[in-house]
FIKEMAR-806797 format. One line per field, with one value per residue (C-alpha): residue number from 1; chain; y, x, z; residue in one letter. Coordinates in pm, whole numbers, padded with zeros to 5 digits. Layout:
BEGIN
i [NUM ...]
ch [A ...]
y [Y ...]
x [X ...]
z [Z ...]
aa [a ...]
***
This chain:
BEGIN
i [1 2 3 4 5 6 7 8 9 10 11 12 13 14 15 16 17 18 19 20 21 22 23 24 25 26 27 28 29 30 31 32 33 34 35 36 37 38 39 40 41 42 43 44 45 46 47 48 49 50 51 52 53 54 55 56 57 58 59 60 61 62 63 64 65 66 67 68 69 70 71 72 73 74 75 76 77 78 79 80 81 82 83 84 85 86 87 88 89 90 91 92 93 94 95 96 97 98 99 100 101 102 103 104 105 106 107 108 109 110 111 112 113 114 115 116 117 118 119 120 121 122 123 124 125 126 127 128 129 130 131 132 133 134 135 136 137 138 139 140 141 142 143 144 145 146 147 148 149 150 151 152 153 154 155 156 157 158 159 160 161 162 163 164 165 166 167 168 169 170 171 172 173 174 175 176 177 178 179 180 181 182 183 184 185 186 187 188 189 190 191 192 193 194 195 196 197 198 199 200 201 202 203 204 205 206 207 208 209 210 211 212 213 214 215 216 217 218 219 220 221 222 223 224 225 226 227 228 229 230 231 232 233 234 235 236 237 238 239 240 241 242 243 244 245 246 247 248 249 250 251 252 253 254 255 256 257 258 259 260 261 262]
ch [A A A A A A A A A A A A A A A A A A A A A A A A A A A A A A A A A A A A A A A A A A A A A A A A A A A A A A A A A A A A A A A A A A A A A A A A A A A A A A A A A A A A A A A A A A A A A A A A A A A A A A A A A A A A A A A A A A A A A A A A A A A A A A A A A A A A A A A A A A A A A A A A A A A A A A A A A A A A A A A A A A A A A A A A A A A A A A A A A A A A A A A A A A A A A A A A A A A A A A A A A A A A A A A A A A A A A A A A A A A A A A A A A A A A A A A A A A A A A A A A A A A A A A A A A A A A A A A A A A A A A A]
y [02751 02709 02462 02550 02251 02319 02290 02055 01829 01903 01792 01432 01434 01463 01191 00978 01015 00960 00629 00444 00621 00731 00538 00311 00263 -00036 -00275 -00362 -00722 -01002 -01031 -01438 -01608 -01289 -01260 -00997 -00874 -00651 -00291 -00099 -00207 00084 00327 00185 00022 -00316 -00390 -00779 -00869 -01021 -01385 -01408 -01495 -01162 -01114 -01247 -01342 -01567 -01582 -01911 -01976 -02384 -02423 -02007 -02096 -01855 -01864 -01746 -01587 -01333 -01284 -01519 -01818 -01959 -01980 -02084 -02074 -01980 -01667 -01530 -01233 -01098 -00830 -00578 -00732 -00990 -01141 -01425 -01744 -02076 -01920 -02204 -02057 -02242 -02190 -02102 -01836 -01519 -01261 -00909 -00716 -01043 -01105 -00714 -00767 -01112 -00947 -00703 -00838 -01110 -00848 -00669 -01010 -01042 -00738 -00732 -00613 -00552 -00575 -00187 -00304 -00043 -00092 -00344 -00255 -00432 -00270 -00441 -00225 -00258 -00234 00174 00217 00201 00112 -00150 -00294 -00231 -00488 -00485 -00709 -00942 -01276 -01428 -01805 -02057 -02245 -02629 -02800 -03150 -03031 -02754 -03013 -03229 -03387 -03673 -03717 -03779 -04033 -04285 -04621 -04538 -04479 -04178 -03790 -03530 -03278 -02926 -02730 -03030 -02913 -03110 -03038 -03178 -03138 -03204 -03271 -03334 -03628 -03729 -03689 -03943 -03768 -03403 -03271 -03312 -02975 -02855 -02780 -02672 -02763 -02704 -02695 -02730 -02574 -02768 -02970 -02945 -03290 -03636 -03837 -03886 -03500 -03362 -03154 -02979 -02866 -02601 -02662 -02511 -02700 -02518 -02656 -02978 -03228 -03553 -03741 -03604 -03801 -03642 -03751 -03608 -03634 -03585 -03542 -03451 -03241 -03099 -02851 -02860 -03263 -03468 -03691 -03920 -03902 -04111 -04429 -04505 -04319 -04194 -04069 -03854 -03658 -03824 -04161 -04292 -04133 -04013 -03645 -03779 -03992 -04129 -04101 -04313 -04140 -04388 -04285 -04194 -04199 -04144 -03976 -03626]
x [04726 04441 04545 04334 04219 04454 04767 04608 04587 04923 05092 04865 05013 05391 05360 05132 05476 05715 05531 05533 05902 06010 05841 06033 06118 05943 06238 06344 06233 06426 06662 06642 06278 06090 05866 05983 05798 05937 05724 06062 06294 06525 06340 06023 05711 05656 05261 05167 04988 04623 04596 04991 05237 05381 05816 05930 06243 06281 06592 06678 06922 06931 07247 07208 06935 06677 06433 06114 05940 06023 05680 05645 05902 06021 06398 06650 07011 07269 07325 07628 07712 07958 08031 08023 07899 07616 07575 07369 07516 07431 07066 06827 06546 06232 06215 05845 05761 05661 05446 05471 05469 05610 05901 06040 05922 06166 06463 06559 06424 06706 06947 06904 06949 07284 07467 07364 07715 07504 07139 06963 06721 06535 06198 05971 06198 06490 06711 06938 07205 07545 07853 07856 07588 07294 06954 06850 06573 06329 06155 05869 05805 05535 05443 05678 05535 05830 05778 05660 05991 05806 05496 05765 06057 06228 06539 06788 07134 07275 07521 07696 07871 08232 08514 08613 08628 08372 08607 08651 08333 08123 07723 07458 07106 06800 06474 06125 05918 05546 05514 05151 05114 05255 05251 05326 05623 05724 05668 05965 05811 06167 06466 06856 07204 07501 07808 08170 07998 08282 08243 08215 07873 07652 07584 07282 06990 06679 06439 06133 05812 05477 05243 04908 05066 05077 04764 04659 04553 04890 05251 05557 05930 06296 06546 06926 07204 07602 07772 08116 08252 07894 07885 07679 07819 07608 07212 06916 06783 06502 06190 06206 05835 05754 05551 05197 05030 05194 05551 05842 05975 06335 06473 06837 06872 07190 07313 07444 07781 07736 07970 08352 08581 08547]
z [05947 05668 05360 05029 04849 04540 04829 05046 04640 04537 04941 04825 04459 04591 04861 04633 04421 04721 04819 04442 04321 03953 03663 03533 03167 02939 02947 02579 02419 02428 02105 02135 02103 02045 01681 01514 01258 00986 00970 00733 00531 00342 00453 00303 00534 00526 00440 00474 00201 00271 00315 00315 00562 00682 00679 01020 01195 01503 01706 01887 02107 02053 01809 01755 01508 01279 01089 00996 00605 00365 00328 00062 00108 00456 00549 00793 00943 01172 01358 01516 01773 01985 02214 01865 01569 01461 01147 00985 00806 00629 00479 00325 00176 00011 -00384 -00413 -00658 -00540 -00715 -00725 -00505 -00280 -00517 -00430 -00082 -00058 -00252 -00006 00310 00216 00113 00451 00646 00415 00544 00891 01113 01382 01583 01827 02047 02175 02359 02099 01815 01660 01426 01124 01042 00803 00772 00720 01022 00781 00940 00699 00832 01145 01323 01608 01889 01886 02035 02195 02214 02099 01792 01832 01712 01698 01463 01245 01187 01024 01144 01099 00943 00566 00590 00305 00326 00167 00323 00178 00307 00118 -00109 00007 -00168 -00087 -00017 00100 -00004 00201 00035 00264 -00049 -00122 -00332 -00376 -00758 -00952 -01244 -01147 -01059 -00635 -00464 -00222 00144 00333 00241 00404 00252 00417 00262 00370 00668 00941 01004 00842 00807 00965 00854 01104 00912 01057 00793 00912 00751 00780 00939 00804 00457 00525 00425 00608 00276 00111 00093 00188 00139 00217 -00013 -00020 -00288 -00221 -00489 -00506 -00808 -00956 -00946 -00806 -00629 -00377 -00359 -00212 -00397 -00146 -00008 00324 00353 00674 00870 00757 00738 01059 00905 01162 01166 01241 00956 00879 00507 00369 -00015 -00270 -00495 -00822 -01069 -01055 -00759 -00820]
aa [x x x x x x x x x x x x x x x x x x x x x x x x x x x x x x x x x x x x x x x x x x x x x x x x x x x x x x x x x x x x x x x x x x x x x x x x x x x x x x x x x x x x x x x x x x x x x x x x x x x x x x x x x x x x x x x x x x x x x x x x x x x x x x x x x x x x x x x x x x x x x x x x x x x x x x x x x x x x x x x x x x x x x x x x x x x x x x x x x x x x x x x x x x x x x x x x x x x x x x x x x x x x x x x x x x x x x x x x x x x x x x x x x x x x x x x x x x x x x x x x x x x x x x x x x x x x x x x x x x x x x x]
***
């Protein structure tokens, strides 16, 4: 029997087949310590602005940690899942201004982040959707390289003397600050607040920074306050300068009382 070189092709094709097996779907991203980069949000696309830090999240498993930018300010906190929902807690975001079209940009890539009930991974993309089912926010894969945490953090512990309990509504506010100018006002790097710490002092913190932002020849300080019912109630007296001139990037700040028992 004769084979023609179409049949004699098509016998190669279907053992070629055989020998290497069905293709086999792109397995999805990893949800925890993948960059994800926002390219939608409400339906609208996500351009990075030139020369700005584009809106990112990063999702680490250490203490179920994120954080990343809203395309203008950087933020962190606390993340949460389970078998059917997912939601993120305990935001801290930096208070730089941000610009149009940055400011809109910020505003609802926050929002989004806010009513999160649950995470779609499908492939490189990563879905944030509601309460109601509503995609509000779509997210692609990129690097995947962990963040340095010795180069992008601060951490330590807030901690006072007295023996006393805080009051229920008590927040703690760290600030990472750049203090160089004496007569200017201090600029705010990162900063973390902890709303009803569920424990006693020493109170840990971890504040992000960005280390591109940081200058050699510049000072930089943290700074802690307590305040309950919209008083202040303990805050730092001394400098705790870090991070340059020889400076740690692990500090144990102690708060002083001020004023009466709230």
């Amino acid at each position: 029997m004769k084979w023609s070189s179409l049949t004699l092709m098509g016998a190669m094709v279907a053992l070629l087949l055989l020998m290497v097996g069905p293709a086999k779907a792109k397995p999805d991203a990893a949800l925890v310590g993948t960059y994800w980069r926002a390219v939608e949000i409400d339906g609208s696309p996500v351009t990075p602005q030139s020369e700005k830090r584009e809106a990112h999240l990063m999702l680490m498993s250490e203490g179920k940690r994120v954080s990343g930018s809203t395309g203008c300010n950087r933020f962190t906190g606390t993340f949460e899942q389970t078998a059917d929902s997912f939601r993120f807690s305990k935001m801290a975001v930096t208070k730089m201004a941000c610009p149009p079209p940055l400011g809109s940009l910020e505003k609802a890539f926050l929002q989004a982040l806010e009513v999160t009930a649950s995470v779609r991974i499908s492939e490189n993309t990563l879905e944030v959707i509601d309460a109601s089912g509503r995609v509000r926010m779509r997210l692609e894969a990129g690097s995947t390289k962990p963040m340095n945490p010795q180069s992008a953090q601060i951490t330590g512990t807030v901690t006072y003397l007295q023996r006393m309990a805080l009051p229920p509504g008590a927040m703690v506010h760290v600030n990472l600050l750049d203090v160089s100018l004496q007569d200017a006002p201090a600029r705010l790097l990162g900063e973390q607040i902890i709303t009803n710490p569920s424990h006693q002092v020493p109170i840990p913190f971890k504040i992000e920074y960005d280390p591109a932002a940081i200058d050699p020849r510049h000072t930089y300080a943290v700074q802690a306050r307590v305040t309950a019912k919209g008083r202040l109630i303990f805050i730092t007296t001394s400098a705790y300068h870090v991070i340059t001139r020889g400076n740690p990037t692990h500090v144990e700040l102690i708060v002083e009382r001020v004023g009466k028992k709230p």
